[in-house]
Backbone bond lengths (Angstrom), bond angles and torsions (degrees), N, CA, C in turn:
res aa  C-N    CA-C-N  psi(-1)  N-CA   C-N-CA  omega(-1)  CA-C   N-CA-C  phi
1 X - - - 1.459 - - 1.529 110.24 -
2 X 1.446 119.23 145.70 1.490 115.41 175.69 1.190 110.29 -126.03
3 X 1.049 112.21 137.74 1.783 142.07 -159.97 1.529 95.73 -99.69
4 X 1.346 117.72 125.20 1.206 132.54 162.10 1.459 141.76 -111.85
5 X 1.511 129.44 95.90 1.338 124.80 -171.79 1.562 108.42 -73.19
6 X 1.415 108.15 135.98 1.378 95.43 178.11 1.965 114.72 97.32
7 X 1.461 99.06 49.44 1.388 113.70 174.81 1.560 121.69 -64.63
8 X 1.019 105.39 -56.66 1.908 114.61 -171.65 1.720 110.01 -100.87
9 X 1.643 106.58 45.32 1.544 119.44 163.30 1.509 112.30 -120.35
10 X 0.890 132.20 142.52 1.587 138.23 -166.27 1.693 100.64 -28.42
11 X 1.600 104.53 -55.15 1.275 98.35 -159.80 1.792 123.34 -83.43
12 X 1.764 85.88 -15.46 1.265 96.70 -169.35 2.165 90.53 -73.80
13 X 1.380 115.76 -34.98 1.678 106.75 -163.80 1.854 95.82 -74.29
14 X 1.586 130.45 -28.37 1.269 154.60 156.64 1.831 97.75 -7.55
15 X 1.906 89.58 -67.42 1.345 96.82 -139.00 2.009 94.54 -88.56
16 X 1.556 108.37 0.07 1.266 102.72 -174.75 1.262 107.29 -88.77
17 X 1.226 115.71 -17.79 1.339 121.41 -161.97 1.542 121.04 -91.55
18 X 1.804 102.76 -22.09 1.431 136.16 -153.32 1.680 84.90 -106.86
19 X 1.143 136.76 -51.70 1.393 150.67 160.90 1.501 107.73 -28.19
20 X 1.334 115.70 -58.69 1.346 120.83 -168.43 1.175 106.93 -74.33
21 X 1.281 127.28 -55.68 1.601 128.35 171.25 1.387 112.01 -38.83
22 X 1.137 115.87 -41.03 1.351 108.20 -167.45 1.660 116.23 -107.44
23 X 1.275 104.00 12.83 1.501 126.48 168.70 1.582 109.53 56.49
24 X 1.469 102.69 53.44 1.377 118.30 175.37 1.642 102.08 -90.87
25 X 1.175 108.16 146.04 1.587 108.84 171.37 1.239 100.34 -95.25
26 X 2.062 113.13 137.74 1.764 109.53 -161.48 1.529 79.54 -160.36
27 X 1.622 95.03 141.39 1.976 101.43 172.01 1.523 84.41 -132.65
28 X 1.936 115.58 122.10 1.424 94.74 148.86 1.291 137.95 -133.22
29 X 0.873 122.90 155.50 2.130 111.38 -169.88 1.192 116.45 -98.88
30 X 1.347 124.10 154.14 1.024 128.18 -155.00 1.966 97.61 -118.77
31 X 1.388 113.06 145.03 1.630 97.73 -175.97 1.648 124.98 -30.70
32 X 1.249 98.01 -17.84 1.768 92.80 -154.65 1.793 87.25 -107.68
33 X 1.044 129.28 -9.72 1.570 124.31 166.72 1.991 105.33 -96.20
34 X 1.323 103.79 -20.89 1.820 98.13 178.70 1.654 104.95 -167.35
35 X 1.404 101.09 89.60 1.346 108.83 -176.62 1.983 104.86 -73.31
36 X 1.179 103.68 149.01 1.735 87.05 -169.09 1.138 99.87 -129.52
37 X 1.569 108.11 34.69 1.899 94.17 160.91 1.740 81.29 -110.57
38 X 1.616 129.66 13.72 1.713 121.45 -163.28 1.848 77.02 -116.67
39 X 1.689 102.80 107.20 1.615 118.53 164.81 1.597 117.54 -48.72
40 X 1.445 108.65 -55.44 1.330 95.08 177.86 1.486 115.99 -77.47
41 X 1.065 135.07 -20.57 1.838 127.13 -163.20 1.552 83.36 -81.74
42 X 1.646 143.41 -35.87 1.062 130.69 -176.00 1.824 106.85 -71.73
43 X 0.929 121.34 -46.89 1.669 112.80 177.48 0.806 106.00 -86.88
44 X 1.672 140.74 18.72 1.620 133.19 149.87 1.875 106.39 -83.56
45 X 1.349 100.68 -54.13 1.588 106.83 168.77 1.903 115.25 -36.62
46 X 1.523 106.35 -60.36 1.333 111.09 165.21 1.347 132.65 -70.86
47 X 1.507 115.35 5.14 1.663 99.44 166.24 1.724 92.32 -106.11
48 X 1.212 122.26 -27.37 1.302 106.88 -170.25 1.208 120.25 -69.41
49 X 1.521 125.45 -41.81 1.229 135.38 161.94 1.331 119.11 -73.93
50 X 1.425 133.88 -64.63 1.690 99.32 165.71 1.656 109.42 103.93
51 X 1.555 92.36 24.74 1.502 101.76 -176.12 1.774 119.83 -81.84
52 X 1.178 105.91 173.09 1.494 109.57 -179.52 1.378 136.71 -87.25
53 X 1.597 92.64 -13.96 1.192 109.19 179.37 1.685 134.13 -158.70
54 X 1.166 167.98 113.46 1.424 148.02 -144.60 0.818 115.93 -117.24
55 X 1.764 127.24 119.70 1.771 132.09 168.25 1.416 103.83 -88.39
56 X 1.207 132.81 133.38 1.839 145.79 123.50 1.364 119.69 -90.47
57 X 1.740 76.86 91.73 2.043 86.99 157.14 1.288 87.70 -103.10
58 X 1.314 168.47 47.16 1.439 149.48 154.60 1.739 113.45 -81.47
59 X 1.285 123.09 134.41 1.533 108.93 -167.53 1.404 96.45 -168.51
60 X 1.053 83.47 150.20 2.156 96.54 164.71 1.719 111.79 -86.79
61 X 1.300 110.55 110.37 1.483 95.22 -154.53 1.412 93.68 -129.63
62 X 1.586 123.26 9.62 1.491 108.31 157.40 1.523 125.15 -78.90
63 X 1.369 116.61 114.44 1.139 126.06 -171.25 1.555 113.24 -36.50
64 X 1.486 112.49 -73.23 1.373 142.66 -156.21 1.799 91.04 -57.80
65 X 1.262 92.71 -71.53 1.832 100.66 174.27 0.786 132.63 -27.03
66 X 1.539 114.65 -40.12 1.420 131.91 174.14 1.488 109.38 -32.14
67 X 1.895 101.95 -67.52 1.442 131.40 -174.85 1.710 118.82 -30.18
68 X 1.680 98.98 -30.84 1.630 108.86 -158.01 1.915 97.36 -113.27
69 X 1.151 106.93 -9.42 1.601 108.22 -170.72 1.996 91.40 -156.42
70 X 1.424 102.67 86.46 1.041 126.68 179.13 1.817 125.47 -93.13
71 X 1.746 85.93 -15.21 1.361 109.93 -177.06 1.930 97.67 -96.64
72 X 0.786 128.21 -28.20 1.630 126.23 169.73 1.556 112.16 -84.50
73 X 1.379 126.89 -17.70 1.070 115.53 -169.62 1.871 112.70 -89.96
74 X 1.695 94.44 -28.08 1.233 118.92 179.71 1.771 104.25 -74.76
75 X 1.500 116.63 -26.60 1.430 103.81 176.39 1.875 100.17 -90.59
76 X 0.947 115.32 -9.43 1.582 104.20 -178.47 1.137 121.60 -81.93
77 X 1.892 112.70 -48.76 0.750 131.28 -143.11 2.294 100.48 -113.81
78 X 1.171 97.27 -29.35 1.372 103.00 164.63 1.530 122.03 -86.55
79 X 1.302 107.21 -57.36 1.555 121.89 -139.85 2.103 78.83 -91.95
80 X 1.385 119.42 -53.88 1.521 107.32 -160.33 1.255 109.33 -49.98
81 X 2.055 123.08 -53.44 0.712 104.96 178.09 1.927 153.26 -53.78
82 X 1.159 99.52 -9.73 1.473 123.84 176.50 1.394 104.44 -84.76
83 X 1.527 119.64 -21.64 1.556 107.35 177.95 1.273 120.67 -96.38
84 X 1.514 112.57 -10.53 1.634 138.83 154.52 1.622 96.37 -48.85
85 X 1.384 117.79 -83.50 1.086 138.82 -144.06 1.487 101.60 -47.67
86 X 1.833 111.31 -71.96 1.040 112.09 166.95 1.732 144.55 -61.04
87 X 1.252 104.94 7.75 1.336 104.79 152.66 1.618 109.67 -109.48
88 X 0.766 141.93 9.02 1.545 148.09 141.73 1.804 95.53 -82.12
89 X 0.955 127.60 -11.16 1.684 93.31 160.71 1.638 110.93 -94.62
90 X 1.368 110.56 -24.60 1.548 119.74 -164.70 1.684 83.34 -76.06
91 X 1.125 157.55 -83.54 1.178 168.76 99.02 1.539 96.46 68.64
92 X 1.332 120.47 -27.54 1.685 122.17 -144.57 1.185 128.90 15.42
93 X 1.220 111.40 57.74 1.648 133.61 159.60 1.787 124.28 -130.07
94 X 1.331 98.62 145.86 1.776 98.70 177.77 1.337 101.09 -62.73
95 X 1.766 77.98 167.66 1.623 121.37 163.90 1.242 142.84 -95.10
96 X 0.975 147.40 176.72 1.495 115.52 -177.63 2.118 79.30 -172.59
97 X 1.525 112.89 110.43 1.328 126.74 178.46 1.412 113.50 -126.29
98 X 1.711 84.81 135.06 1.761 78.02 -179.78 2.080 123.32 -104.86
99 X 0.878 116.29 152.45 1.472 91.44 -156.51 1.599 74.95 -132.88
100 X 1.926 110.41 -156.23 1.867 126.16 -152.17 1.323 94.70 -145.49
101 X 1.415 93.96 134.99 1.704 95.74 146.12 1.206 132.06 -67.03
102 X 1.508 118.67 9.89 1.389 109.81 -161.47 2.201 83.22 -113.76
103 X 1.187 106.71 49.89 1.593 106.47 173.05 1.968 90.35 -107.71
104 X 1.398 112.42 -15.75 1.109 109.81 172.28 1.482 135.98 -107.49
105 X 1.977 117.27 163.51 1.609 86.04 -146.27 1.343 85.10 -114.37
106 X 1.286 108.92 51.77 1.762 102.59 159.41 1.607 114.47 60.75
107 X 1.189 126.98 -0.07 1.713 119.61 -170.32 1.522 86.63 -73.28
108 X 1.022 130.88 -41.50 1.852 114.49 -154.05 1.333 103.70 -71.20
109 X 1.434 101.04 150.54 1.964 100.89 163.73 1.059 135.79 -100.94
110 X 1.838 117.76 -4.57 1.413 116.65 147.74 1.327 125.06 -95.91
111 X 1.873 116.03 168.64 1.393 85.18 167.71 1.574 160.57 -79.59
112 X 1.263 152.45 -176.09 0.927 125.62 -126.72 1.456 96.39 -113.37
113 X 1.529 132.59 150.90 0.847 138.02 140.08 1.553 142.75 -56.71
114 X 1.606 121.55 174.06 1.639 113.72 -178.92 1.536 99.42 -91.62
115 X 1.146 109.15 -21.73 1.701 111.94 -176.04 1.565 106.66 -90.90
116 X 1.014 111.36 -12.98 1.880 107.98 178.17 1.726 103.66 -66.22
117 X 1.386 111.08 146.49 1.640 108.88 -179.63 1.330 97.81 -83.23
118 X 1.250 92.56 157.19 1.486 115.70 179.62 1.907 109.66 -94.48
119 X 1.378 114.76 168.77 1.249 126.67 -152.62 1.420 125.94 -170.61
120 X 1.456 104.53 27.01 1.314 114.85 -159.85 1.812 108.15 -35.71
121 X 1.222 112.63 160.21 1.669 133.83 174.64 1.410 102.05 -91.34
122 X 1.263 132.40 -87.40 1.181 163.43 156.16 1.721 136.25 -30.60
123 X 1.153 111.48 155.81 1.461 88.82 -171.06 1.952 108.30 -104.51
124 X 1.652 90.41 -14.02 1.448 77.39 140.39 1.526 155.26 -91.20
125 X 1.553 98.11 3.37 1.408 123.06 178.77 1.833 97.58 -74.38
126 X 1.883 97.10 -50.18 1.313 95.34 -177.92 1.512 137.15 -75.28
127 X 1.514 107.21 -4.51 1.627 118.68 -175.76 1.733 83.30 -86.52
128 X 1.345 115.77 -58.56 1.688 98.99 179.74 1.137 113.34 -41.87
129 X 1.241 142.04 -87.11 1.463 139.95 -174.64 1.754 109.83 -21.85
130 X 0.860 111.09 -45.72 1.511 106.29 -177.36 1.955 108.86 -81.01
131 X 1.067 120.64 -24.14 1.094 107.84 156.26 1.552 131.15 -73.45
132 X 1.142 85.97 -10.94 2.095 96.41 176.26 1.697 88.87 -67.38
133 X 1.214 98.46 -47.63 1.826 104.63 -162.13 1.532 109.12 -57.19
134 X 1.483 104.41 -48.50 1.441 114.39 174.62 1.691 127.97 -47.26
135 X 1.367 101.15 -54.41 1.420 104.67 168.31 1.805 116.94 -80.87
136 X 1.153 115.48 3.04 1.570 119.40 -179.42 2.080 85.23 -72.32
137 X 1.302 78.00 -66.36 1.681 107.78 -145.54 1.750 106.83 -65.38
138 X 1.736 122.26 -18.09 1.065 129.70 146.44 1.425 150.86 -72.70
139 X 1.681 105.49 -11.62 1.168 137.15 -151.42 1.869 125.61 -173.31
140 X 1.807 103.82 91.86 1.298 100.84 -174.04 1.405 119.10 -57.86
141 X 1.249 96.23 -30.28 1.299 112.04 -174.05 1.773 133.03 -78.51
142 X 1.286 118.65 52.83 1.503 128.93 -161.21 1.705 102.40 -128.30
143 X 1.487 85.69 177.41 1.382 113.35 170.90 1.195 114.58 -160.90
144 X 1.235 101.74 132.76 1.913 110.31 -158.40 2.011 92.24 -119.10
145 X 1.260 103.86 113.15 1.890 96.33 -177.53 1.633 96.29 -112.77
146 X 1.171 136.69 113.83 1.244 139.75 -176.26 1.454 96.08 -92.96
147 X 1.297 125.50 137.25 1.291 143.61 -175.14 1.833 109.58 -132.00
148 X 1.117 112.99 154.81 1.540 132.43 173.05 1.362 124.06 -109.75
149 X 1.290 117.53 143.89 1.499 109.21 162.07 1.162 130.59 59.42
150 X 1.655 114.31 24.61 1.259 131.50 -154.75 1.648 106.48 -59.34
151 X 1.281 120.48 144.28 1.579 119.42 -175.16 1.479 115.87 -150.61
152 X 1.460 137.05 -174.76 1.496 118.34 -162.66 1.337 98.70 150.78
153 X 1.422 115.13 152.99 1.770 115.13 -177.44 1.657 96.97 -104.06
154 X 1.702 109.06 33.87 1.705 118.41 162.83 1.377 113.75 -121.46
155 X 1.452 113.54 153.86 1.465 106.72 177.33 1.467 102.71 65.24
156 X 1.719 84.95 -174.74 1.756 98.77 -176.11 1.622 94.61 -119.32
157 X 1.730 100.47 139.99 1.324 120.84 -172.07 1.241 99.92 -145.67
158 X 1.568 111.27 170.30 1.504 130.90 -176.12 1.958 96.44 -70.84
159 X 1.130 122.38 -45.87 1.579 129.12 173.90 2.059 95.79 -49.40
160 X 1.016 96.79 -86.77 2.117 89.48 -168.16 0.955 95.67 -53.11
161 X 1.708 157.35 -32.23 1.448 144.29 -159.19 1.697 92.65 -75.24
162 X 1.447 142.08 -38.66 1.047 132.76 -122.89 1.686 84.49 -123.62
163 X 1.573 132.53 -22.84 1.316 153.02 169.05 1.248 99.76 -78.65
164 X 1.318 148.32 -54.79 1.463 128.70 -174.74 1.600 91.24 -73.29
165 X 1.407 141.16 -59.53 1.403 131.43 -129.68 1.518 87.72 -79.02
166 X 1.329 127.02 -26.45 1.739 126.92 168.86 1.500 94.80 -76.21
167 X 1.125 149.39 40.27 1.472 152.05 123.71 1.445 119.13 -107.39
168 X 1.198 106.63 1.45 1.775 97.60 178.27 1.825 100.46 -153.97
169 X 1.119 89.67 19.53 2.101 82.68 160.77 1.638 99.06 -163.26
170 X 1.465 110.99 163.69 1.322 127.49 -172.76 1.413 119.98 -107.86
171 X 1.465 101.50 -2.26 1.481 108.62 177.01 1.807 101.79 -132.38
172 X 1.072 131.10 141.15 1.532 117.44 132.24 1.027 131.33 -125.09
173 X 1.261 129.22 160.50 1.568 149.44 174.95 1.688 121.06 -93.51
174 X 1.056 121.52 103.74 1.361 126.02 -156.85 1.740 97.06 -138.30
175 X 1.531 127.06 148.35 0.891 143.02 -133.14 1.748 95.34 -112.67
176 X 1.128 121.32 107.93 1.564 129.60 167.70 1.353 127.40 -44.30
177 X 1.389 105.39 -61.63 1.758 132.25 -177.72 1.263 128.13 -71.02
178 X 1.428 111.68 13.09 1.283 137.27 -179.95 2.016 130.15 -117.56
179 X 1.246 107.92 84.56 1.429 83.25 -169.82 1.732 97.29 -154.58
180 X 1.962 88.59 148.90 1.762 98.32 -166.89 1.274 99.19 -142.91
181 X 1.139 132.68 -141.25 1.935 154.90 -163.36 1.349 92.08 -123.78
182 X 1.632 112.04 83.41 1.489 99.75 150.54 1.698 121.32 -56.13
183 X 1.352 109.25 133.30 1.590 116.87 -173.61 1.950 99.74 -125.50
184 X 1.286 110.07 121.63 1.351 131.96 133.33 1.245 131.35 -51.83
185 X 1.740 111.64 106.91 1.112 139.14 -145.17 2.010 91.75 -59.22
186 X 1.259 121.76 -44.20 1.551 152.14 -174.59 1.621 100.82 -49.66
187 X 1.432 114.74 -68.54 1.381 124.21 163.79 1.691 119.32 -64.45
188 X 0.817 139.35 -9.05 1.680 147.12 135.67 1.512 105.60 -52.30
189 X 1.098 108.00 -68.10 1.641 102.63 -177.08 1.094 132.50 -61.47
190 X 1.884 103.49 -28.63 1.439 91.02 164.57 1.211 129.27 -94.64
191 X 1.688 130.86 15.11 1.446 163.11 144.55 1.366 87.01 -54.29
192 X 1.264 136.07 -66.07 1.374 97.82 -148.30 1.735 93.13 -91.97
193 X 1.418 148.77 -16.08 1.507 142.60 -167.31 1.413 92.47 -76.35
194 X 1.315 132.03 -38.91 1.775 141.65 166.33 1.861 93.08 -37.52
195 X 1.155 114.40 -89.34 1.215 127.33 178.79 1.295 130.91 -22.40
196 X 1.643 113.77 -76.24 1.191 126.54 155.65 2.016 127.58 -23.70
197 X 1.181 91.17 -52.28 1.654 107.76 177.84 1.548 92.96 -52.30
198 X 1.341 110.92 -58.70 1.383 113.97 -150.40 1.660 106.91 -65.61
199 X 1.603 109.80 -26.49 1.642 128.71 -167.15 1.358 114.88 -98.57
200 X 1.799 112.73 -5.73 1.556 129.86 168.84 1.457 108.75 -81.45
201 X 1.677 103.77 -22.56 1.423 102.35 -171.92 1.441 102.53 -104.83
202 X 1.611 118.86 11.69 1.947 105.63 161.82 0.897 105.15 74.42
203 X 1.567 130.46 25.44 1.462 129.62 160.00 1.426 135.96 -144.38
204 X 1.778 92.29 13.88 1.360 84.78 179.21 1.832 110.79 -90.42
205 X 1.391 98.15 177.55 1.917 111.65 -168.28 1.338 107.07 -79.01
206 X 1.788 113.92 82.93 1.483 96.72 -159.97 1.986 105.99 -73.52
207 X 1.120 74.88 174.82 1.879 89.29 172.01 1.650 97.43 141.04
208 X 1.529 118.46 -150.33 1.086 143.35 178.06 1.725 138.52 -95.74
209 X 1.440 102.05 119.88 1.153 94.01 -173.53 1.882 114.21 -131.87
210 X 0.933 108.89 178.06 1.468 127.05 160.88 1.124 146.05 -97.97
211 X 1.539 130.28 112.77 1.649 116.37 -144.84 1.453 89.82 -149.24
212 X 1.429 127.01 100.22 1.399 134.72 170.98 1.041 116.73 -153.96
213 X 1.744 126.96 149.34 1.592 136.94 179.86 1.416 115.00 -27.48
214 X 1.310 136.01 124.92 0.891 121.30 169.73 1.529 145.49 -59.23
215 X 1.049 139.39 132.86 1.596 133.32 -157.90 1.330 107.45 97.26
216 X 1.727 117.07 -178.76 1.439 125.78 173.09 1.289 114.15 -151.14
217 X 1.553 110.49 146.50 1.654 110.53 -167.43 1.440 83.66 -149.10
218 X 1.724 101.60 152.67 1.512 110.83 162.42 1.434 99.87 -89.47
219 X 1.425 119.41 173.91 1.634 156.35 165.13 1.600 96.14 -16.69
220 X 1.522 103.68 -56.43 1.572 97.98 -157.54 1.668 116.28 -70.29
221 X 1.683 84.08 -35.96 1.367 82.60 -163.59 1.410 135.33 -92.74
222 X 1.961 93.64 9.83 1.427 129.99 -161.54 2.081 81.88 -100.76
223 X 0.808 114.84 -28.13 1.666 123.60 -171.37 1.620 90.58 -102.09
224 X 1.221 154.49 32.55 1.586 127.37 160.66 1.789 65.82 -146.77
225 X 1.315 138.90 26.90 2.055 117.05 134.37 0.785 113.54 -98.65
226 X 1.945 115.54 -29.08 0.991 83.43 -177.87 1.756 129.92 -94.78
227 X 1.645 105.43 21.56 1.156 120.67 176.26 1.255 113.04 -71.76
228 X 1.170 110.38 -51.98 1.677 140.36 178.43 1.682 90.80 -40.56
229 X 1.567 111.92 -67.42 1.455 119.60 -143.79 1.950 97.34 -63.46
230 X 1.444 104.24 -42.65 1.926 118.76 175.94 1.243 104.12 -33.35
231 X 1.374 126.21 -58.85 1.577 151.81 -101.25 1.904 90.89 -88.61
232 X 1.309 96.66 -69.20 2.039 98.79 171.45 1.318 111.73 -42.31
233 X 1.546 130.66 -29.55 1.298 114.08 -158.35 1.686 86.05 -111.50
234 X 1.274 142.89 -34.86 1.422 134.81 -169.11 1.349 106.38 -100.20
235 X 1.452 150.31 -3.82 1.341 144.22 -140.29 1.101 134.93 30.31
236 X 1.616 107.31 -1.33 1.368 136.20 -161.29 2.309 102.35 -77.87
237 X 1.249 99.55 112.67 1.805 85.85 178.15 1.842 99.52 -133.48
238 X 1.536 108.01 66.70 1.625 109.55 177.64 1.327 110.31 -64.22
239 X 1.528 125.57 139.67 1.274 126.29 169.13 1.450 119.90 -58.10
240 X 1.676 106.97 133.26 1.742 94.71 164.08 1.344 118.71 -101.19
241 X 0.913 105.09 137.36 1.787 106.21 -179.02 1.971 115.19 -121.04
242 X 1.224 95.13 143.25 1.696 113.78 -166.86 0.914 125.93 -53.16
243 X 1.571 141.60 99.94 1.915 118.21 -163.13 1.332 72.12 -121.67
244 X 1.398 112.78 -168.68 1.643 145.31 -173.16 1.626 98.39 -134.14
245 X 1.407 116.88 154.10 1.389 141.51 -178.80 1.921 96.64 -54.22
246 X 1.583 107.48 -41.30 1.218 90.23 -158.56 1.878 125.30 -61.83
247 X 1.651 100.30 -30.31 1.265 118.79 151.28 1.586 141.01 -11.08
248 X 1.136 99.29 -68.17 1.497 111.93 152.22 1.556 131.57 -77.81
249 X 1.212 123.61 151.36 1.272 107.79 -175.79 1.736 85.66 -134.09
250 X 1.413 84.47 108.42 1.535 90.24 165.90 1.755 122.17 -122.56
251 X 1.179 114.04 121.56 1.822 111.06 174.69 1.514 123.52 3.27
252 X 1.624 109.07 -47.74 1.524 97.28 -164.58 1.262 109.13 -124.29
253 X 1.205 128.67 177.83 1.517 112.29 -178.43 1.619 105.88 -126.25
254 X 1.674 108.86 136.12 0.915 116.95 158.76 1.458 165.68 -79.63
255 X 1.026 133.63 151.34 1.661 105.48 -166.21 1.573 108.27 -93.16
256 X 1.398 89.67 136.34 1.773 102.77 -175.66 1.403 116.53 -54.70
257 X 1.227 113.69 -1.22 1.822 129.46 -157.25 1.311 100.68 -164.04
258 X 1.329 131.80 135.13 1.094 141.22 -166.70 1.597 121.03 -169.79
259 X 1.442 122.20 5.49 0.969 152.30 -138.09 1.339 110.71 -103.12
260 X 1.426 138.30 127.83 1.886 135.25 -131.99 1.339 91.81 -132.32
261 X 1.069 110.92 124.19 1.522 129.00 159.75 1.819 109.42 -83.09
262 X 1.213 105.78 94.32 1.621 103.12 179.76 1.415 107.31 -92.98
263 X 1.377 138.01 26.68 1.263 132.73 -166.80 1.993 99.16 -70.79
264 X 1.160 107.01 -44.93 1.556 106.90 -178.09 1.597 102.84 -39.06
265 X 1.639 97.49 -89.92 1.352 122.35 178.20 2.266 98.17 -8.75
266 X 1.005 81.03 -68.13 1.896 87.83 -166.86 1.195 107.40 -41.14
267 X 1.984 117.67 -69.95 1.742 115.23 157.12 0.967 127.35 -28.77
268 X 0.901 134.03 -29.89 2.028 134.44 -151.75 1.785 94.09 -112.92
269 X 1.084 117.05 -47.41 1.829 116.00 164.66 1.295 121.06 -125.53
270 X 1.187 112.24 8.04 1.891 84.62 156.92 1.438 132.98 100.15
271 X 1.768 92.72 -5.03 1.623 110.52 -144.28 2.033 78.61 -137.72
272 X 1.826 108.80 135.12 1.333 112.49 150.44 1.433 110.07 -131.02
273 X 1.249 113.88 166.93 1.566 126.70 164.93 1.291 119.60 -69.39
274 X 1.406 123.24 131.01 1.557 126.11 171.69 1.803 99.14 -33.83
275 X 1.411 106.83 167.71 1.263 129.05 158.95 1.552 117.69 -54.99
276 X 1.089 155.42 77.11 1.893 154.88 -163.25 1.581 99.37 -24.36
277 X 1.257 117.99 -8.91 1.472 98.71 -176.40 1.495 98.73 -125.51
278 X 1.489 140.34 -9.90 1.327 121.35 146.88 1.699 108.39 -66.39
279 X 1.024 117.24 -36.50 1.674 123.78 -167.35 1.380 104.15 -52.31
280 X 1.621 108.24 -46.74 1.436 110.39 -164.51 1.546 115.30 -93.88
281 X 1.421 121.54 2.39 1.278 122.94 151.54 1.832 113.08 -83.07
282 X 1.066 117.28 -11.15 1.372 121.70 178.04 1.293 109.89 -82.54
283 X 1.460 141.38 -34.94 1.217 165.62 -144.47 1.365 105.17 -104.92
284 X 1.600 116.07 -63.89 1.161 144.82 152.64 1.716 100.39 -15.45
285 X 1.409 119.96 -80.12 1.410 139.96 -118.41 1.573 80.74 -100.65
286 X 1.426 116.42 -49.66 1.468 114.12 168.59 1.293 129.58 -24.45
287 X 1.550 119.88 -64.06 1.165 153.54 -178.93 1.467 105.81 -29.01
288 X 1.726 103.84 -63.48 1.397 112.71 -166.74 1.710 92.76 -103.16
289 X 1.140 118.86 59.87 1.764 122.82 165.96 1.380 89.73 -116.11
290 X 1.537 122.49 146.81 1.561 133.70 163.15 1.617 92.68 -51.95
291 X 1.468 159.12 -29.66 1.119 140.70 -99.59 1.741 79.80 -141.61
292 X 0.960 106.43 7.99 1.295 100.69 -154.21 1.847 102.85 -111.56
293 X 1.373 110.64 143.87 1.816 109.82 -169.74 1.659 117.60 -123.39
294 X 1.561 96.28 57.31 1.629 120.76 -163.27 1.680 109.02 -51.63
């Protein structure tokens, strides 16, 4: 069975849902049933249940916020993961952590590798990076899949932010100088149930990898598909128009490049991400299905 910290985040509701379909056995908690920067409520969760293996998607993942509450991001985003980790070593079972592209600072112009150094911008770029460290350095036994652009018809994402504001304006302004691996929260999850299987059975190649949509788009042009994709179901077709990062002034800074080379990830299991622009008409189209739990 696999134990999941981090229930009511895109990836964590992703992987419950993706679990069941595929008749995976999955328990997951939500902060307020297993907070995982709190050591003991996490090795109370793991002796009672008795699972095979442990995911942390739980994270402080507002960028900007980060900037102003640096002291919460560093216990979420540093300190939990290491208390995951190490009770999955006491436990003697893997880990399975999810980490950002935004640990990198965008200078390169292709995309990025697992062996390229990292350089975080941000201090949420930088509380991630140190949780990579945390679960390295607690736990031989892991797998760290850093993902981009994470998206999902849960929570709030750049996909529904960019679908309502094409319901209530006729123009938008979307950011040029910005562009990575949009990833589908759905295809993450099933990256990591691929994985997991393989790391329940004590043989997969642990370390670090890369797991994001395939292809790369900046801001703008990741925001006029998913205008396109709205457009049949709202009648709604607002223009997007080209700004630059400098425009906005937001708290943290981003990397101009951010963009995931998942070629490992694919070799090593077997498994890739849709194309970001079939993904995001799927995601898209979801949204506005009756079937759907936005």
């Amino acid at each position: 069975m696999i134990l999941v910290f981090g229930s009511q985040g895109q990836l964590g509701r992703e992987l419950v849902a993706r679990a069941a379909a595929d008749g995976v056995p999955i328990t997951a908690l939500s902060h307020a049933e297993a907070d995982i920067t709190d050591p003991k409520a996490i090795a109370q969760a793991v002796a009672r249940l008795r699972p095979s293996l442990l995911v942390n998607t739980a994270a402080f993942t507002h960028v900007d916020k980060a900037e102003a509450q640096p002291a919460e991001a560093r216990r979420t985003n540093a300190l939990g993961p290491a208390v995951v980790a190490a009770a999955a070593k006491r436990a003697g079972i893997p880990v399975v952590h999810i980490s950002t592209d935004y640990v990198f600072d965008g200078a390169k112009f292709d995309a990025y590798r697992e062996d390229d150094p990292i350089a975080p911008l941000s201090i949420y770029g930088r509380t991630k990076a140190m949780g990579e460290e945390g679960v390295r350095n607690a736990n031989a036994h892991h797998l760290i899949l850093r993902t981009a652009w994470l998206y999902s018809v849960y929570g709030s994402n750049f996909v529904k932010t960019i679908v309502r504001l094409a319901a209530e304006r006729d123009s938008l302004d979307v950011v040029a100088d910005q562009r990575s691996s949009p990833t589908a929260a759905g295809d993450l999850a099933k990256a990591v149930l691929v994985a997991a299987s393989v790391a329940e059975r004590g043989n997969a190649p642990w370390g670090t990898y890369h797991f994001a949509g395939a292809g790369e788009t900046s801001r703008h042009d990741f925001a006029a598909a998913i205008v396109a994709a709205q457009a049949p179901f709202t009648g709604r077709s607002p223009a997007v128009n080209v700004a630059d990062s400098a425009a906005f002034k937001s708290p943290a800074l981003r990397p101009a490049n951010s963009a995931l080379d998942s070629t490992k990830f694919a070799e090593v299991f077997g498994f890739r991400a849709d194309h970001w622009t079939i993904a995001v008409d799927k995601v898209v189209a979801s949204m506005f299905s009756a079937k759907s739990s936005v």
